[in-house]
C-alpha positions in Angstrom: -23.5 18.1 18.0 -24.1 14.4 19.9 -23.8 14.9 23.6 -23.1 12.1 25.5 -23.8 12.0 29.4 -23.6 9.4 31.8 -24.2 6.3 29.7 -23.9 2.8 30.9 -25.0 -0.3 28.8 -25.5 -3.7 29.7 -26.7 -7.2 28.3 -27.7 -10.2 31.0 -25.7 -8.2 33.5 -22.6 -7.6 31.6 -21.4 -4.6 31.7 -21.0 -3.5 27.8 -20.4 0.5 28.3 -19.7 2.6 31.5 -20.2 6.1 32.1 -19.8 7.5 28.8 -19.3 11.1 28.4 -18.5 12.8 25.5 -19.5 15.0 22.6 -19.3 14.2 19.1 -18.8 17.9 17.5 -20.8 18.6 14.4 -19.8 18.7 10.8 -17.5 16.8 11.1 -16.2 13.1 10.5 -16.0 11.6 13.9 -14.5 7.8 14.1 -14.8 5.3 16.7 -12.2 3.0 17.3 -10.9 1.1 19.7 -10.7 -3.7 20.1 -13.1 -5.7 19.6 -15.5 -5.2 22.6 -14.4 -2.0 23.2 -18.5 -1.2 22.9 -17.9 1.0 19.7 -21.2 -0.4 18.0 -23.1 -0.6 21.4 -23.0 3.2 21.7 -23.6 3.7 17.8 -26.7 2.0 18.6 -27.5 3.9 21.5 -27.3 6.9 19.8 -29.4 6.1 16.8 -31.9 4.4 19.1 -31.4 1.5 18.0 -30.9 0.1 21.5 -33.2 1.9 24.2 -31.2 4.0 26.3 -31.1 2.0 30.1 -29.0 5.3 31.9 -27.8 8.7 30.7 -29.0 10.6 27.9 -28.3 11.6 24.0 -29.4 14.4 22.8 -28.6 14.7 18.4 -28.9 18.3 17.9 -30.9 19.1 20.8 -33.1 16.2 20.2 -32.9 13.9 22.9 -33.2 10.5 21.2 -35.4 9.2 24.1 -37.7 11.3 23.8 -38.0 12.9 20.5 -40.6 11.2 17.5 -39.6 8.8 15.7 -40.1 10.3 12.4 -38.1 13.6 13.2 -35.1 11.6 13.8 -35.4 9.5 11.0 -35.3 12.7 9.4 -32.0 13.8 11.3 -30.1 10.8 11.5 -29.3 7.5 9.0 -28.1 4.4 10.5 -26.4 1.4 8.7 -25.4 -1.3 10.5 -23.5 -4.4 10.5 -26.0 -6.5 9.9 -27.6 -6.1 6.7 -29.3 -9.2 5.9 -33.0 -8.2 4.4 -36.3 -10.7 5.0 -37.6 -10.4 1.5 -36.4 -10.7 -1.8 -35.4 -6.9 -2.6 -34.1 -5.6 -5.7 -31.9 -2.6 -5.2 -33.5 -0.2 -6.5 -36.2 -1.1 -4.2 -33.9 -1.6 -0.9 -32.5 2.4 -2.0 -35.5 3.6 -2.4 -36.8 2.5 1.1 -34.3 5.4 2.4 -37.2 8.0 1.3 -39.4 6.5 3.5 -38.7 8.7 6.2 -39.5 11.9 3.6 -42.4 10.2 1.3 -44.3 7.5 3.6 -43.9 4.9 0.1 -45.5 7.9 -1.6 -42.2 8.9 -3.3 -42.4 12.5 -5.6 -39.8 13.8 -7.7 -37.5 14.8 -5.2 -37.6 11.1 -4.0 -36.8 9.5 -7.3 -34.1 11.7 -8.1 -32.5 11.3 -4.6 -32.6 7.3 -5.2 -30.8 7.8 -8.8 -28.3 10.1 -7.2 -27.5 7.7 -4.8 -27.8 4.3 -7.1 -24.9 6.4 -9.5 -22.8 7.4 -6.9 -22.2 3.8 -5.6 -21.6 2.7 -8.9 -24.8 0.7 -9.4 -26.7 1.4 -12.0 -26.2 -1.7 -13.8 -27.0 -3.8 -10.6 -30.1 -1.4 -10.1 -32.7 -4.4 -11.3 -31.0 -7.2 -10.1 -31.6 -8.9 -6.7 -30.1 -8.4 -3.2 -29.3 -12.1 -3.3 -28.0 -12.1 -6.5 -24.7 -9.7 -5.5 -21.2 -10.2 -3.8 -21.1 -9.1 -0.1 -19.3 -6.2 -1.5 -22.2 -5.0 -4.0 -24.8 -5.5 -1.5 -22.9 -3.6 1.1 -22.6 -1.0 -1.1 -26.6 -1.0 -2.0 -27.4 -0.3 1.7 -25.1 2.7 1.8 -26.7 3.8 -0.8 -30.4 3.4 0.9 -28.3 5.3 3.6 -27.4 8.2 1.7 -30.8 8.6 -0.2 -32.0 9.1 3.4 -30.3 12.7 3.4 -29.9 13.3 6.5 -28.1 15.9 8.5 -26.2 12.8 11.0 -24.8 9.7 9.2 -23.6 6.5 11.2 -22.1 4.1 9.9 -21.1 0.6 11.8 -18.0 -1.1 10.3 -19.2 0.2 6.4 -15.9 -0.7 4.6 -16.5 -4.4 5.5 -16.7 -6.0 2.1 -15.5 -3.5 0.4 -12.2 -3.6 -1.6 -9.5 -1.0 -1.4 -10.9 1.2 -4.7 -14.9 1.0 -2.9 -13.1 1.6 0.6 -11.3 4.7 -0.9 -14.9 5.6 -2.5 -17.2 5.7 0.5 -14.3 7.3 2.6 -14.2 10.4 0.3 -17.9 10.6 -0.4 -18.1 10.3 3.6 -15.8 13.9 3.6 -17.8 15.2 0.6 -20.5 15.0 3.1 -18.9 16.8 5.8 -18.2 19.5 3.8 -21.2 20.0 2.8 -22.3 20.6 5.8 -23.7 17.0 7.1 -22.1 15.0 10.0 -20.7 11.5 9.7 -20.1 9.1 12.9 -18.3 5.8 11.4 -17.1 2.7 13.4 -13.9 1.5 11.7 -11.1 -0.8 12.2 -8.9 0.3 9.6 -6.7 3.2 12.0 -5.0 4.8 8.4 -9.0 5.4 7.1 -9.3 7.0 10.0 -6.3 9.2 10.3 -6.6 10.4 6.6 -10.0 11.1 6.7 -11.5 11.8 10.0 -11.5 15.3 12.4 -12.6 13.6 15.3 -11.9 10.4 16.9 -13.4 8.8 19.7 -11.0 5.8 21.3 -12.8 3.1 23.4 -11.8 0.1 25.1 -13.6 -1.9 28.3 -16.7 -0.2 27.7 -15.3 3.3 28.2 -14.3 6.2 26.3 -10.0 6.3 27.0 -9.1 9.2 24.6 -11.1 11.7 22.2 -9.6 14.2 20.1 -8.0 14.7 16.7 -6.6 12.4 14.9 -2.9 14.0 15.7 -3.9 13.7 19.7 -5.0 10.6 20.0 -3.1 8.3 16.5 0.4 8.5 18.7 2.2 4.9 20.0 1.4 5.5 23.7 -2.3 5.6 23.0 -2.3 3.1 20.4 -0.4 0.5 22.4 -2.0 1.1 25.1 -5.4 1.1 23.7 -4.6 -2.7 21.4 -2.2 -3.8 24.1 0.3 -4.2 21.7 3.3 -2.3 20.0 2.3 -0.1 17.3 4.4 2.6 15.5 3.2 5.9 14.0 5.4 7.7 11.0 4.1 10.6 9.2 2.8 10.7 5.4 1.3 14.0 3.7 0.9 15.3 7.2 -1.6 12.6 8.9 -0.9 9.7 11.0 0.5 6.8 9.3 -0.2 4.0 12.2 1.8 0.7 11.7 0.9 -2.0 13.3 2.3 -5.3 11.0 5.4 -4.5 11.9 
């Protein structure tokens, strides 16, 4: 599991998160959600040490991300985030294969190779896998870095806003292979906007707004229209549909 404890955040002396406590329980698909500045991808980052920790701790399985090598959590957690953009001209069967890095040091064995075509065929991108990065839709090349992400193979996934760029059929795609994942055994953390994505195929959610954490739980705890409307400051209703959440919001 991710325990959380005591974590504030800030940037030029704005407070970005405050005195965040929770646990994110493993094997399972935790989501956070929560408005725009809520601080969702701040504490993503925190936790994959992406951003140095300034108070509070993280520990990932025991391993406090502080402290702990590098290479040992490379080899417990993949991290994709929002931004994407790559510095050189990649093709994607290059930017995939840089997921074994972690595993191989650029000294990739069979293991590695087969873990990069697993992952190029699940994304649907065998025919793309020569082509350069800037040769492919923002949906394609979002779909290439998840890919890099799951030929990492790591117990702990997290994922900043992944269905950006993707269209409904792709959304649908990475959302199952995402609970594919969890049950087989690995753990997914996933920043998403989309509430429904999140009802139908998350366990765990984690609600934020102001920089703190308002509501955890499942998805039948915390998907109701007091939280909701509380959380977006707006009215939102919430049906049923094959026993999840169904969160309206257009309406």
């Amino acid at each position: 599991m991710i325990e959380i404890k005591n974590v504030s955040y800030a940037i030029g002396g704005a407070k970005i998160l405050q005195d965040i406590n929770t646990v994110i329980p493993k094997g399972s698909v935790t989501a956070l959600i929560g408005p725009n500045g809520a601080g969702k991808s701040s504490l993503l980052n925190l936790i994959g040490r992406i951003e140095p920790l300034q108070t509070g701790t993280i520990d990932v399985d025991g391993q406090n991300v502080t402290t702990s090598h590098s290479g040992r959590l490379a080899r417990t957690m993949a991290f994709l985030g929002q931004h994407t953009a790559v510095a050189s001209r990649l093709r994607v069967s290059e930017l995939v294969a840089f997921g074994r890095w972690p595993h191989c040091h650029g000294r990739p064995g069979p293991e590695d190779h087969e873990k990069v075509a697993d992952a190029i065929a699940q994304f649907s991108l065998r025919g793309l896998a020569d082509r350069f990065l800037d040769e492919l839709s923002g949906g394609q090349a979002q779909r290439a870095h998840l890919a890099m992400t799951f030929a990492q193979d790591t117990p702990w996934v997290l994922l900043d806003e992944p269905l950006n760029n993707l269209d409904m059929a792709h959304s649908r795609i990475l959302m199952r292979k995402l609970s594919d994942l969890r049950d087989a055994g690995k753990s997914v953390v996933i920043v998403v906007h989309d509430l429904n994505q999140a009802a139908a195929w998350a366990d765990h959610l984690v609600a934020m707004k102001h920089g703190r954490v308002v509501v955890s739980g499942a998805p039948d705890e915390v998907l109701t229209p007091d939280w909701l409307s509380a959380l977006y400051d707006t009215e939102v209703q919430v049906l049923r549909y094959a026993d999840r959440p169904l969160v309206l919001s257009h309406v």
